[in-house]
Backbone as CSV, one residue per row, in Angstrom:
resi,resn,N_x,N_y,N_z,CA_x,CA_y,CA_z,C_x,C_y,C_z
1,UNK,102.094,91.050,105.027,101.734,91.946,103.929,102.747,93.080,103.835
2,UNK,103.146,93.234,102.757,104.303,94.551,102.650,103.829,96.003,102.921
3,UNK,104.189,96.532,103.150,104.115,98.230,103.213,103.853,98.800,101.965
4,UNK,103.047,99.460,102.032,103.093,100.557,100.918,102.872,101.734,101.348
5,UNK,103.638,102.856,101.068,102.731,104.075,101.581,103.060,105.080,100.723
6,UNK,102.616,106.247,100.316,102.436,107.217,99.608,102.473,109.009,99.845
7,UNK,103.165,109.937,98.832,102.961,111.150,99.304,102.246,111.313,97.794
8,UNK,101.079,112.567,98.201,100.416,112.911,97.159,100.412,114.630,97.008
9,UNK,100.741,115.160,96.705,100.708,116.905,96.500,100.158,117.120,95.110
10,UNK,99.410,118.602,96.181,98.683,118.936,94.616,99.476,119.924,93.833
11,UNK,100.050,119.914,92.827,101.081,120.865,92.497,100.163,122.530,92.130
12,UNK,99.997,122.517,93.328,99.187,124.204,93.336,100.254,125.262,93.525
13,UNK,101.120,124.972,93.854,102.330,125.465,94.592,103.727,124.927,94.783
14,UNK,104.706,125.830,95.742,105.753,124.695,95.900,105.693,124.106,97.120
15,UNK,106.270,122.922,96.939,106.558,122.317,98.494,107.105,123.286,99.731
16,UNK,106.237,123.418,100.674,106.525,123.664,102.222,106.729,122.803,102.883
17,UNK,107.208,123.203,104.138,107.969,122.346,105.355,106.853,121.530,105.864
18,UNK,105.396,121.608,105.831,104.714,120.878,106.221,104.517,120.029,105.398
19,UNK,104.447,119.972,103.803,103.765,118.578,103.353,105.243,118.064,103.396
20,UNK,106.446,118.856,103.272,107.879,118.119,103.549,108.050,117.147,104.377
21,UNK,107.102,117.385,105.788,107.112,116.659,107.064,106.340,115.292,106.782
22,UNK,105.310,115.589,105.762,104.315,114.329,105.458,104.685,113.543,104.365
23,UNK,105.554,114.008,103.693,106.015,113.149,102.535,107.506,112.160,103.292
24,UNK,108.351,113.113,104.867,109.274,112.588,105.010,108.570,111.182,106.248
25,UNK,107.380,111.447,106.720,106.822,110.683,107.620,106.587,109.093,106.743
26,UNK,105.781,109.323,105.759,105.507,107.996,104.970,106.771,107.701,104.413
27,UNK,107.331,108.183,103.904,109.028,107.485,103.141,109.688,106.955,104.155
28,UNK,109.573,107.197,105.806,110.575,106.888,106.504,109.806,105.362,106.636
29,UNK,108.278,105.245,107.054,107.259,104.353,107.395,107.688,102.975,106.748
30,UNK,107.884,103.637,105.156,107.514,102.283,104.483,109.297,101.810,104.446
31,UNK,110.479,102.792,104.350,111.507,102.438,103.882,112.031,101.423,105.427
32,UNK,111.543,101.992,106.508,111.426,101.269,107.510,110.950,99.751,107.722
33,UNK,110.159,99.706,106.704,109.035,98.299,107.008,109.557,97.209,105.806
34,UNK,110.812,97.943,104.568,110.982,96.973,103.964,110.115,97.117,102.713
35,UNK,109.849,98.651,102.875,108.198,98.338,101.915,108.366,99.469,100.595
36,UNK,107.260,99.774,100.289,107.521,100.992,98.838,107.236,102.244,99.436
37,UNK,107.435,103.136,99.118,107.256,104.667,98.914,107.017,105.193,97.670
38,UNK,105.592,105.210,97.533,105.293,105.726,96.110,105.166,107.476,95.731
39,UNK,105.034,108.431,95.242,104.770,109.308,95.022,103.672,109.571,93.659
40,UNK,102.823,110.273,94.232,101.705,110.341,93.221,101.010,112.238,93.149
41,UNK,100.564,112.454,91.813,100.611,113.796,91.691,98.679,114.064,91.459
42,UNK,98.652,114.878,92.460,97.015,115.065,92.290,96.377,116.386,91.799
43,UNK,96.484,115.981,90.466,96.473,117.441,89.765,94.687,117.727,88.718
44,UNK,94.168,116.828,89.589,92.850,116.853,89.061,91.955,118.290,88.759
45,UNK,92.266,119.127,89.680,92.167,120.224,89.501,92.684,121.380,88.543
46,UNK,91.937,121.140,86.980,92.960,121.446,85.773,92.948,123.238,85.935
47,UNK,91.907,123.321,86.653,92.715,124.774,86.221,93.907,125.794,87.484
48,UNK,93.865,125.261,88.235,94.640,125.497,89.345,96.349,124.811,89.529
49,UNK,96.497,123.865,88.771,97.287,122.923,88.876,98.343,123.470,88.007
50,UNK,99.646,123.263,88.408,100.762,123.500,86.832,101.938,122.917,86.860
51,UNK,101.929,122.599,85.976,103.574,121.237,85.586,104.983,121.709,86.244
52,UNK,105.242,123.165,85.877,106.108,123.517,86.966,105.882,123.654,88.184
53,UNK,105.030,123.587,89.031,105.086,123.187,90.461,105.712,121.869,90.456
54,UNK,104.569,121.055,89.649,104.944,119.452,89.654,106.524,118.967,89.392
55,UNK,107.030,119.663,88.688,108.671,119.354,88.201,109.624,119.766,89.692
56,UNK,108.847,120.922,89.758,109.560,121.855,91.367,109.718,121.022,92.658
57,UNK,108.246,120.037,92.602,108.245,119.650,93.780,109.050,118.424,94.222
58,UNK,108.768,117.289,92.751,109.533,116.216,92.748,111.034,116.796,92.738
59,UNK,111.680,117.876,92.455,112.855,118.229,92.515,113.351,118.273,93.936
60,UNK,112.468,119.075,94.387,112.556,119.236,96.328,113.182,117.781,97.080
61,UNK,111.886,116.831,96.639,111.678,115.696,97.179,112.926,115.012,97.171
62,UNK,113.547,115.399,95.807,114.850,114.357,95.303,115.974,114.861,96.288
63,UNK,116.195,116.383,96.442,117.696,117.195,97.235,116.958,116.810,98.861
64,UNK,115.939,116.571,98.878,115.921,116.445,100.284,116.364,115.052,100.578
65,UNK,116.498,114.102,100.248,117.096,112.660,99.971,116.072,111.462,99.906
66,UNK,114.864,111.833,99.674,113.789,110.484,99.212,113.912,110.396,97.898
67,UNK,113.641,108.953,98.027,113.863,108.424,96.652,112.276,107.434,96.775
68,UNK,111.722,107.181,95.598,110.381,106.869,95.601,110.394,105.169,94.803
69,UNK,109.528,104.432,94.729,109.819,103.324,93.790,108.582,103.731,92.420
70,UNK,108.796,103.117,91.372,107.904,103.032,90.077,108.121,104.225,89.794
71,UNK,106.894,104.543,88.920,106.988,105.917,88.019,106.020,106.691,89.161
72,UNK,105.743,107.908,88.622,105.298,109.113,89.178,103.494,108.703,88.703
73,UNK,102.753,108.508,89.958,101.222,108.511,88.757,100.881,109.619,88.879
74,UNK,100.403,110.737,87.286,99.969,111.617,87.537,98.114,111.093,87.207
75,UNK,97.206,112.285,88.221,96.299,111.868,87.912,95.174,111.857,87.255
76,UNK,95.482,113.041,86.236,95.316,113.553,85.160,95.199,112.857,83.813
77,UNK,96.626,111.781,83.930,96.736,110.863,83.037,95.595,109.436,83.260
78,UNK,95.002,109.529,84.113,94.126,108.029,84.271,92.980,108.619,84.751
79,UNK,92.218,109.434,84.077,91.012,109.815,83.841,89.762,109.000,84.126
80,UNK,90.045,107.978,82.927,89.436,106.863,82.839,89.209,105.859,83.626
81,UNK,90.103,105.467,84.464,90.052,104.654,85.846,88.664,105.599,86.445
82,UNK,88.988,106.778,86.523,87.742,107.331,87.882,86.523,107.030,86.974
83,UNK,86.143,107.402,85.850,85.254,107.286,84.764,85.030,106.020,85.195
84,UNK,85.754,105.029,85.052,84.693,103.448,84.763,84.467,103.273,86.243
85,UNK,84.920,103.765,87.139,83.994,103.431,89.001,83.076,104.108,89.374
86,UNK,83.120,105.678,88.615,81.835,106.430,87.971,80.917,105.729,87.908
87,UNK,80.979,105.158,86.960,79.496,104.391,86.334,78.999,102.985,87.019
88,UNK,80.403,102.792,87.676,79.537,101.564,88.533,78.823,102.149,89.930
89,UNK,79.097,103.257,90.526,78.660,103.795,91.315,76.897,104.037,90.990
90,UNK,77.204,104.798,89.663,75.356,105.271,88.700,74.753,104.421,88.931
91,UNK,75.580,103.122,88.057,74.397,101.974,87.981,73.294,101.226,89.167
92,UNK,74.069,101.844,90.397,73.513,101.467,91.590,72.575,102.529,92.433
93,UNK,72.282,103.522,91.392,71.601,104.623,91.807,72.084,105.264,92.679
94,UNK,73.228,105.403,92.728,73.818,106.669,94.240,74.575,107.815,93.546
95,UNK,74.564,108.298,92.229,75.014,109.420,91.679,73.429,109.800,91.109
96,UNK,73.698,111.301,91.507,72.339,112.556,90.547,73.288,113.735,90.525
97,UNK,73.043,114.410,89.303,73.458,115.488,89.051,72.644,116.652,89.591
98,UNK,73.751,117.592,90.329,73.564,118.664,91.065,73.263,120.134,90.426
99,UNK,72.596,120.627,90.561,72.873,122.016,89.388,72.505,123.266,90.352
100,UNK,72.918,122.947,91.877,72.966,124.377,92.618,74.644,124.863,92.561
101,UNK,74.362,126.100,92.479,75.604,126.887,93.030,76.390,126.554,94.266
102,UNK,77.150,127.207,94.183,77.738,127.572,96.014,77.071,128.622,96.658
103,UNK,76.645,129.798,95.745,76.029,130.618,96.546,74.740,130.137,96.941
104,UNK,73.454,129.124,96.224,72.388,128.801,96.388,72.618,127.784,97.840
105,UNK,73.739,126.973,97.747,74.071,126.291,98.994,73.787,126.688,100.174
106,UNK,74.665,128.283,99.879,74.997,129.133,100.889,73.986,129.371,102.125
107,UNK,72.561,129.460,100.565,71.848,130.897,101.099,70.915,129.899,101.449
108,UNK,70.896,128.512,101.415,69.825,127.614,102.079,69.605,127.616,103.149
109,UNK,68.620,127.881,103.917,68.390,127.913,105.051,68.006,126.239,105.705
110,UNK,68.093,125.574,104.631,68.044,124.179,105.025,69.363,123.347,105.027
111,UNK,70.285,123.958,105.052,71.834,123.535,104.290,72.807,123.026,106.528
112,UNK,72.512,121.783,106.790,73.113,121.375,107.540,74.830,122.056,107.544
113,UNK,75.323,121.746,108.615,76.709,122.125,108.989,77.372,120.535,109.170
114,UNK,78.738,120.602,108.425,79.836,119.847,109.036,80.650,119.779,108.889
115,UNK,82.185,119.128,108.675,83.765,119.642,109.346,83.927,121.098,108.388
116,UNK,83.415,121.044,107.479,84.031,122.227,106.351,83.212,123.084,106.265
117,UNK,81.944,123.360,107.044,80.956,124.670,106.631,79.816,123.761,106.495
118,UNK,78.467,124.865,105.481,77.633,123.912,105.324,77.756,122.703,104.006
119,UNK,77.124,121.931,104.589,76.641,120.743,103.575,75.457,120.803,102.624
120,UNK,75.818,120.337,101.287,74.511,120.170,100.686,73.398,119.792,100.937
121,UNK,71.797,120.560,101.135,71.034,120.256,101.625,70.206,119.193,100.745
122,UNK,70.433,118.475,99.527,69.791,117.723,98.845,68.770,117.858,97.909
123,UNK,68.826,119.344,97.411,68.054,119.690,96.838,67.664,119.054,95.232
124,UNK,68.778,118.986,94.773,68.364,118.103,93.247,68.288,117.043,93.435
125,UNK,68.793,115.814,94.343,68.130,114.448,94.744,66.733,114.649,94.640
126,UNK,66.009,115.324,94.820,64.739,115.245,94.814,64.109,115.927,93.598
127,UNK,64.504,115.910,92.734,63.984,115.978,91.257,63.471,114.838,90.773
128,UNK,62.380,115.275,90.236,62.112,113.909,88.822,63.144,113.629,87.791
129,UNK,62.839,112.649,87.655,64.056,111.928,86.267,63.922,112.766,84.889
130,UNK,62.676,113.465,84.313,61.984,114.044,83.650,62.718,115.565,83.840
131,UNK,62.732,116.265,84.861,63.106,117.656,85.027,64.788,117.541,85.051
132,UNK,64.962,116.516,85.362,66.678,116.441,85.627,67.148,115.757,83.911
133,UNK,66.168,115.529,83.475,66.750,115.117,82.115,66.575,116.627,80.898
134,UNK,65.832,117.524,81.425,65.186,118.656,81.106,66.371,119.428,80.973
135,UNK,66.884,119.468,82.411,68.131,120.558,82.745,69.103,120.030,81.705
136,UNK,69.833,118.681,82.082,70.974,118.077,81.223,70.888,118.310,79.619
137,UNK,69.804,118.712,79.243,69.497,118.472,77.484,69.495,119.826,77.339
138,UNK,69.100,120.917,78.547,69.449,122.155,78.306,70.901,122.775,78.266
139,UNK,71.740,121.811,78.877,73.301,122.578,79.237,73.421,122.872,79.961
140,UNK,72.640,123.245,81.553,72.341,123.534,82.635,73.752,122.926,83.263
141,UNK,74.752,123.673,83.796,76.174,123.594,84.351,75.724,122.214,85.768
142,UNK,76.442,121.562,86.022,75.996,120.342,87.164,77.493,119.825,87.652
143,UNK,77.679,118.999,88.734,78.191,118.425,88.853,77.833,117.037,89.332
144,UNK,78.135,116.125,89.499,77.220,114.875,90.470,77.997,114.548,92.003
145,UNK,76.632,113.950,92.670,76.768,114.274,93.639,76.814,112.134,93.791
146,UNK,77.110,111.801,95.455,76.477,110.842,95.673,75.271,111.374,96.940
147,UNK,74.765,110.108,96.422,73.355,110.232,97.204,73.906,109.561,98.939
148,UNK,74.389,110.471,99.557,75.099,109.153,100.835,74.177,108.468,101.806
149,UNK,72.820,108.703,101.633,72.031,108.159,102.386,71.974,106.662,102.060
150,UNK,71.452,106.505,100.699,70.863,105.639,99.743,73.212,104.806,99.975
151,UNK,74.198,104.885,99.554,75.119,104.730,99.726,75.540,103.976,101.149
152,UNK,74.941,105.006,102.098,74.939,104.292,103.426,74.360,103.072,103.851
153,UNK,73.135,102.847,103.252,72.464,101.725,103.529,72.959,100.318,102.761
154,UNK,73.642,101.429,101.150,74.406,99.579,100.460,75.227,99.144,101.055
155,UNK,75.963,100.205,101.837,77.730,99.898,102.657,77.338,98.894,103.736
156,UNK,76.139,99.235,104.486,76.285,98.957,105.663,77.450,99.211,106.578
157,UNK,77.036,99.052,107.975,78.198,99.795,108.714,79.529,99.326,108.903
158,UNK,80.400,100.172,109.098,81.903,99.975,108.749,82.675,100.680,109.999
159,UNK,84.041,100.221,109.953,84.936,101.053,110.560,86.108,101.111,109.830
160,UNK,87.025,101.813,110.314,88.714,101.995,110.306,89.162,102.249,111.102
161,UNK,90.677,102.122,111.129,92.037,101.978,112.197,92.943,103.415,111.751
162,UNK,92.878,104.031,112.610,94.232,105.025,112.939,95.241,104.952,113.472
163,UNK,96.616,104.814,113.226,97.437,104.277,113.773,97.997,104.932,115.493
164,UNK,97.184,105.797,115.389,97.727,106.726,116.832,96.328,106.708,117.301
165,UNK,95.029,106.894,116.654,94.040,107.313,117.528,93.120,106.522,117.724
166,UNK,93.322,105.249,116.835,92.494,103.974,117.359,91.383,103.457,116.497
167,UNK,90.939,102.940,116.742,89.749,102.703,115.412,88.485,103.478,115.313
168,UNK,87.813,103.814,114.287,86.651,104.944,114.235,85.537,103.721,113.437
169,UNK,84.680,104.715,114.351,82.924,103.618,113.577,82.805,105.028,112.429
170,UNK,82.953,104.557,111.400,82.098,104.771,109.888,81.127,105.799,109.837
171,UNK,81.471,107.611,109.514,80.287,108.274,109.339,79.873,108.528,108.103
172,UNK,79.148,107.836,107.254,79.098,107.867,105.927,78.196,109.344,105.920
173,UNK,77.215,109.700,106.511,76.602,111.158,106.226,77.643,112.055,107.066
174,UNK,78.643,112.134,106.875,79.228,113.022,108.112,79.838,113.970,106.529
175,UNK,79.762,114.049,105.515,80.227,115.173,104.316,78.984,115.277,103.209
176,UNK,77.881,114.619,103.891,76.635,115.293,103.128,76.737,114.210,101.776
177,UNK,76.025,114.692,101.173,75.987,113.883,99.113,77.002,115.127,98.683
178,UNK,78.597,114.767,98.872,79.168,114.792,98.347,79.324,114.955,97.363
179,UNK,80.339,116.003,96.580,80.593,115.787,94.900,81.795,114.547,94.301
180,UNK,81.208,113.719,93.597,81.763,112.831,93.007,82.498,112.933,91.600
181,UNK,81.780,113.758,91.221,82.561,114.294,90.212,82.381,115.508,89.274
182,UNK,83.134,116.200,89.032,83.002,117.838,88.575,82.647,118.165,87.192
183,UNK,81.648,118.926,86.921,81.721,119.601,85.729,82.655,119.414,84.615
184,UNK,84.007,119.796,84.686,85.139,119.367,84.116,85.829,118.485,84.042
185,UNK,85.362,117.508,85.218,86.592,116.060,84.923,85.729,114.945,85.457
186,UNK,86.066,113.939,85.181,85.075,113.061,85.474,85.145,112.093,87.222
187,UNK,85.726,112.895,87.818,86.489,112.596,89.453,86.128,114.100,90.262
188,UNK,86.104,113.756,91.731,86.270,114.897,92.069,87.875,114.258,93.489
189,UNK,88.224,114.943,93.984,89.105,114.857,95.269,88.811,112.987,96.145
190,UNK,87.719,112.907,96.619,87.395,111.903,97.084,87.383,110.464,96.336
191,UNK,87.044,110.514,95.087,86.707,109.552,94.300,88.119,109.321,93.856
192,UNK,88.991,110.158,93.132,90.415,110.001,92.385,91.247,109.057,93.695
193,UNK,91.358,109.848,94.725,91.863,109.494,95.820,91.904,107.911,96.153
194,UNK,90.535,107.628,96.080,90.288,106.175,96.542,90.536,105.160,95.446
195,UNK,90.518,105.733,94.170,90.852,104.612,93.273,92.048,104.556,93.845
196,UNK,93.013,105.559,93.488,94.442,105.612,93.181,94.528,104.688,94.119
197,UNK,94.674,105.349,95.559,94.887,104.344,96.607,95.134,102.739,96.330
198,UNK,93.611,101.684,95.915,93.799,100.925,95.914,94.029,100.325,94.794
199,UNK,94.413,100.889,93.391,95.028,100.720,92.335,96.728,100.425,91.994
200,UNK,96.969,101.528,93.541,98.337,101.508,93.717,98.791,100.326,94.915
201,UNK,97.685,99.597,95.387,98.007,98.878,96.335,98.683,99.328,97.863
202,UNK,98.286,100.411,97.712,98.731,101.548,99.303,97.958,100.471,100.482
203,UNK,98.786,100.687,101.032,98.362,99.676,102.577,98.621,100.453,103.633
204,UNK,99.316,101.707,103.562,99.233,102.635,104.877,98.421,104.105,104.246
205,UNK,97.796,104.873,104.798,97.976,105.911,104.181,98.015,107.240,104.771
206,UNK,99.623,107.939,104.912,99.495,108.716,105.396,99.197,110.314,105.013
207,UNK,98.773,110.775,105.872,98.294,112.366,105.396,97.571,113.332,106.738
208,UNK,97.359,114.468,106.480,97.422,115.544,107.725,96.163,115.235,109.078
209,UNK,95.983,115.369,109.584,94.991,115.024,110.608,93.173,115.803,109.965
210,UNK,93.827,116.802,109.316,92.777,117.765,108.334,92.169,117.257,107.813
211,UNK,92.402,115.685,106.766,92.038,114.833,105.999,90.892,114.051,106.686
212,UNK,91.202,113.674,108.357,90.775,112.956,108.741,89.058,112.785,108.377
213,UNK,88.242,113.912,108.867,86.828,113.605,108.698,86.570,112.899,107.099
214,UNK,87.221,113.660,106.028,87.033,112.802,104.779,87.353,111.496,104.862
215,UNK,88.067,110.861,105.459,88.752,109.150,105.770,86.932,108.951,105.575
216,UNK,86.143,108.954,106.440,84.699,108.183,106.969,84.398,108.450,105.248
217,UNK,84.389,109.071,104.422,83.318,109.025,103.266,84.478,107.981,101.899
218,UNK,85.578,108.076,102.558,86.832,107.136,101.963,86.771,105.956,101.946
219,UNK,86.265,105.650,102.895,86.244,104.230,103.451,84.804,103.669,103.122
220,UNK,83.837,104.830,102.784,82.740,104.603,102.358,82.734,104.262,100.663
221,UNK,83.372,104.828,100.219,83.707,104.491,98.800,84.145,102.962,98.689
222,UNK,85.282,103.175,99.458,85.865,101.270,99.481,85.103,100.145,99.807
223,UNK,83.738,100.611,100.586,82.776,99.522,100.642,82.273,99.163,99.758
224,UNK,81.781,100.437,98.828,80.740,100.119,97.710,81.269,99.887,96.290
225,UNK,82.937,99.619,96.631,83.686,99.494,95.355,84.406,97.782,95.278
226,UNK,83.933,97.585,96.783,84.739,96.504,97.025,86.204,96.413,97.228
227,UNK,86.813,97.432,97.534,88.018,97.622,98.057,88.648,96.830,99.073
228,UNK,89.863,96.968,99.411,90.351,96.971,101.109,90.220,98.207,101.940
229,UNK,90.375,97.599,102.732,90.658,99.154,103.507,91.924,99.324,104.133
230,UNK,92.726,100.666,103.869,93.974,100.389,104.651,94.217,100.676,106.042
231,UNK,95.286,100.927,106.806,95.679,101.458,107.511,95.804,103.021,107.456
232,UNK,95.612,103.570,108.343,95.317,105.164,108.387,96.232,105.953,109.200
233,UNK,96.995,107.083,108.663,98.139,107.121,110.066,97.934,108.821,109.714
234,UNK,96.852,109.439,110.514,96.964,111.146,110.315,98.016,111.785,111.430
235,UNK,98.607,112.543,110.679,99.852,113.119,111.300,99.213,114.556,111.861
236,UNK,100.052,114.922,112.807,99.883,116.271,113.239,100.408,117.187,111.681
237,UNK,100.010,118.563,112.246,99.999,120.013,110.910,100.842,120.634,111.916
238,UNK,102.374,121.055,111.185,103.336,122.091,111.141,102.831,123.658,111.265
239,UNK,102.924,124.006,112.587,102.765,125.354,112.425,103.598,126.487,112.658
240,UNK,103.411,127.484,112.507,104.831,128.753,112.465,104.552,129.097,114.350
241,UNK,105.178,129.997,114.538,105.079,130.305,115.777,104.342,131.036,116.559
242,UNK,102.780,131.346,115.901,101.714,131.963,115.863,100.681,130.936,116.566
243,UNK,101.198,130.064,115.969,100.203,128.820,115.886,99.236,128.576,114.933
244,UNK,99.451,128.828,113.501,98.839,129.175,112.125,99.645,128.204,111.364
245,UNK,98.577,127.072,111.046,99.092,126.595,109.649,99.816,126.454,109.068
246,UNK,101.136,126.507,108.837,101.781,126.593,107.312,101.181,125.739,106.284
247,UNK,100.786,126.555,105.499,100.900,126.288,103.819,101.374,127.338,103.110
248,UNK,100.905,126.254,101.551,101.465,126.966,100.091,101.836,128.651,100.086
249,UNK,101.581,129.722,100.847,101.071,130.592,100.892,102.055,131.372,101.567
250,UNK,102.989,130.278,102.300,103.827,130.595,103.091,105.354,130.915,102.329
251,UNK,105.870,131.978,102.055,106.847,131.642,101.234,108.158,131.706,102.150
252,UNK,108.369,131.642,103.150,109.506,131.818,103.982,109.578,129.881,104.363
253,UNK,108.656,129.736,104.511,108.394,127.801,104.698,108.407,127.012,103.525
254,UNK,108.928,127.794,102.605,108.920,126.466,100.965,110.691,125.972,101.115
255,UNK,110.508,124.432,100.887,111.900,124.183,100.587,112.600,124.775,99.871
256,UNK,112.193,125.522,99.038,113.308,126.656,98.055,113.713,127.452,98.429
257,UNK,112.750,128.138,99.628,113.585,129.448,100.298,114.243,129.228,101.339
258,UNK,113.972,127.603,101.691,114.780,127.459,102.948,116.644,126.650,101.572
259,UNK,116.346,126.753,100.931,117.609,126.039,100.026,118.310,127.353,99.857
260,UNK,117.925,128.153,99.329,118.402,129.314,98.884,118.875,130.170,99.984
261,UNK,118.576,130.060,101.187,119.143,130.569,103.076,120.141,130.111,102.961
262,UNK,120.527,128.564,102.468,121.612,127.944,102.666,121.807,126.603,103.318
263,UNK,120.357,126.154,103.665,120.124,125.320,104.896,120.719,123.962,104.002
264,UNK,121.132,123.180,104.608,121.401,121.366,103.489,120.468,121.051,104.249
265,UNK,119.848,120.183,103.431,118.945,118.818,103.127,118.742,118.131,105.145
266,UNK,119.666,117.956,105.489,119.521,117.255,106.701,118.612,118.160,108.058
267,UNK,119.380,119.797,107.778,118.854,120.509,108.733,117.228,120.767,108.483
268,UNK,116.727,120.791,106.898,115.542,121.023,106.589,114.698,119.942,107.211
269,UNK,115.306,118.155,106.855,114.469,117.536,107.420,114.475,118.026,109.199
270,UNK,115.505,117.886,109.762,115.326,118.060,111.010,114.205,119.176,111.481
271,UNK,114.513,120.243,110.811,113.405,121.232,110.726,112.459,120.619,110.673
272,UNK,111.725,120.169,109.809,110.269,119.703,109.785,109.941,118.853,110.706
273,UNK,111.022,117.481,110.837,110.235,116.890,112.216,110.407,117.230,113.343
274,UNK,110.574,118.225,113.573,110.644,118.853,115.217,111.989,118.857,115.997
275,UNK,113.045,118.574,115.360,114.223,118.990,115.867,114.909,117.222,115.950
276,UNK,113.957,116.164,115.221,114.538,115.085,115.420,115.697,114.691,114.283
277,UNK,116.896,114.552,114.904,117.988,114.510,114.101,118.159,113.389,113.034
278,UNK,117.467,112.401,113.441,117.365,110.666,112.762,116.168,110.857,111.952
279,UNK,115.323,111.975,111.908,114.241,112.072,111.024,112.942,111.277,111.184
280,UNK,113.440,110.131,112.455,112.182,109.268,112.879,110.482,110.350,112.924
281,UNK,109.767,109.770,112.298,108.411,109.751,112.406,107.984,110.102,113.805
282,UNK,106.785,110.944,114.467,106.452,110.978,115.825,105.036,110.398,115.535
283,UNK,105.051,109.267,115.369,103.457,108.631,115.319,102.362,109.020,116.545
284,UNK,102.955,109.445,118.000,102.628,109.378,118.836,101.728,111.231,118.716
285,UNK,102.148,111.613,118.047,101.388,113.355,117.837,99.968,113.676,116.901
C-alpha cells in the first residue's frame, strides 16, 4: 500500500518552528516511502481564519524546500462533504442539538473532567423531541453534539496503532458527546478532519502528541462511517528553553523571523529537528 501522509495548519497565524517540525516530519515519511505528501488547509474556523496566513504559510513551506503533490484542499471549500456524513451520522440517532453555553458547562456541577477540562455533562440529550423542536423553531443558538454513548455501542470496540507508542484500545467516551458540528458551519474540528483524511486517502497520519487523546473519538468516527483506519505517528512538541510550548504566539519562532535573521532554509530545518543535519524524522521521541 503506498504512503500517504499529510500537513494540515490552521491558518490562524504564521508558521512556527514547531508545526515546521511536523509538516517537515510527514514530507520526509512519505517522500521516503515513495509515497505523497499532501498539504491541506483547515480553515473551518471562519471567523478566526485568514487567506493571508494561508498564502504566508504555503509560502514558508515552499523556501523551506517541501514540495507537496495535487492541489491544496482548502476546507472551507468542501463544506458539503462534512454536510452529507452529517446526516448519515443523524439518521442513526447519534446527533442532538446542544443549546448550553460554555459558561452553563462550566458552572455544572455535573460536568465530568477529561484531557481538555470539563466535558459536556449531557444535558440536552435528555430533552424531548417536542422541547428540542420548541427551541430550534425559536432560534435558540445550538450546536450538535454526538451522543458517544449511543455511538459507542454502534462502533463496538476498536483499536489503533501508533507508530512509536504501540497500539491503543478505543476510548470512545474519553471527549464526552462531542461537538460535531457548529452553529456556523456544518463540521466541527473532529468531523472535517476525518472526512478529509479518508477522502484524501491518508494512510499515515502525522500530527503533535497533543492530538493524541482526540485520535480515540477519530477512530470512532471511522467506525461508524465505515472508514479505514490509518496509521498514527504523534510526534513530540518543540519547546523554547523554558520548557513552554512554542506556538502561533511566538513571534521570535515563526519561519519569517527566523528568514528575516538571515537563517537559509537548511539551518531552519536543522533547527526544528533537533540539530539533525539530514532532517531525518526522530520517530523514536
Amino acid at each position: 500500500m503506498s504512503v500517504v501522509t499529510r500537513f494540515a495548519p490552521s491558518p490562524t497565524g504564521e508558521l512556527h518552528l514547531g508545526s515546521a517540525y511536523s509538516a517537515l516530519v510527514a514530507w520526509r515519511r512519505g517522500r521516503e516511502a515513495g509515497g505523497k505528501f499532501l498539504v491541506r488547509i483547515e480553515d473551518t474556523d471562519i471567523r478566526r481564519c485568514r487567506r493571508e496566513y494561508e498564502t504566508a504559510i504555503l509560502a514558508d513551506l515552499r523556501w523551506l524546500g517541501l514540495d507537496w503533490d495535487g492541489e491544496v484542499r482548502r476546507q472551507s471549500d468542501h463544506f458539503g462533504d462534512y454536510g452529507r456524513e452529517l446526516d448519515r451520522l443523524d439518521a442513526r440517532g447519534l446527533v442532538y442539538p446542544c443549546f448550553c453555553s460554555r459558561a452553563d458547562i462550566a458552572a455544572s456541577a455535573n460536568a465530568p473532567h477529561g484531557p481538555d477540562g470539563p466535558l459536556y455533562p449531557g444535558t440536552c440529550r435528555h430533552l424531548g423531541p417536542a422541547e428540542r423542536q420548541r427551541r430550534l423553531a425559536a432560534g435558540h443558538e445550538h450546536c450538535l453534539r454526538l451522543d458517544s454513548a449511543r455511538a459507542a455501542g454502534q462502533a463496538g470496540p476498536y483499536e489503533f496503532v501508533d507508530a512509536t507508542r504501540g497500539r491503543f484500545e478505543g476510548q470512545p467516551l474519553l471527549m464526552g458527546d462531542f461537538v460535531i458540528a457548529r452553529k456556523d458551519t456544518p463540521t466541527s474540528y473532529h468531523l472535517a478532519v476525518t472526512v478529509d483524511d479518508h477522502l484524501q486517502g491518508v494512510t499515515v497520519v502525522t500530527r503533535g502528541e497533543d492530538i493524541l487523546p482526540s485520535t480515540h473519538v477519530h477512530v470512532l468516527l471511522q467506525r461508524l462511517l465505515g472508514y479505514e483506519t490509518p496509521l498514527y505517528a504523534h510526534h513530540r512538541l518543540l519547546t523554547d528553553a523554558s520548557g513552554r510550548r512554542l506556538a502561533k504566539r511566538d513571534r521570535d519562532a515563526t519561519i519569517r523571523s527566523l528568514r528575516e535573521k538571515g537563517l537559509t532554509p537548511e539551518e531552519v530545518r536543522r533547527r526544528a529537528l533537533g540539530g539533525d543535519a539530514l532532517g531525518a524524522p526522530r520517530w523514536n521521541q
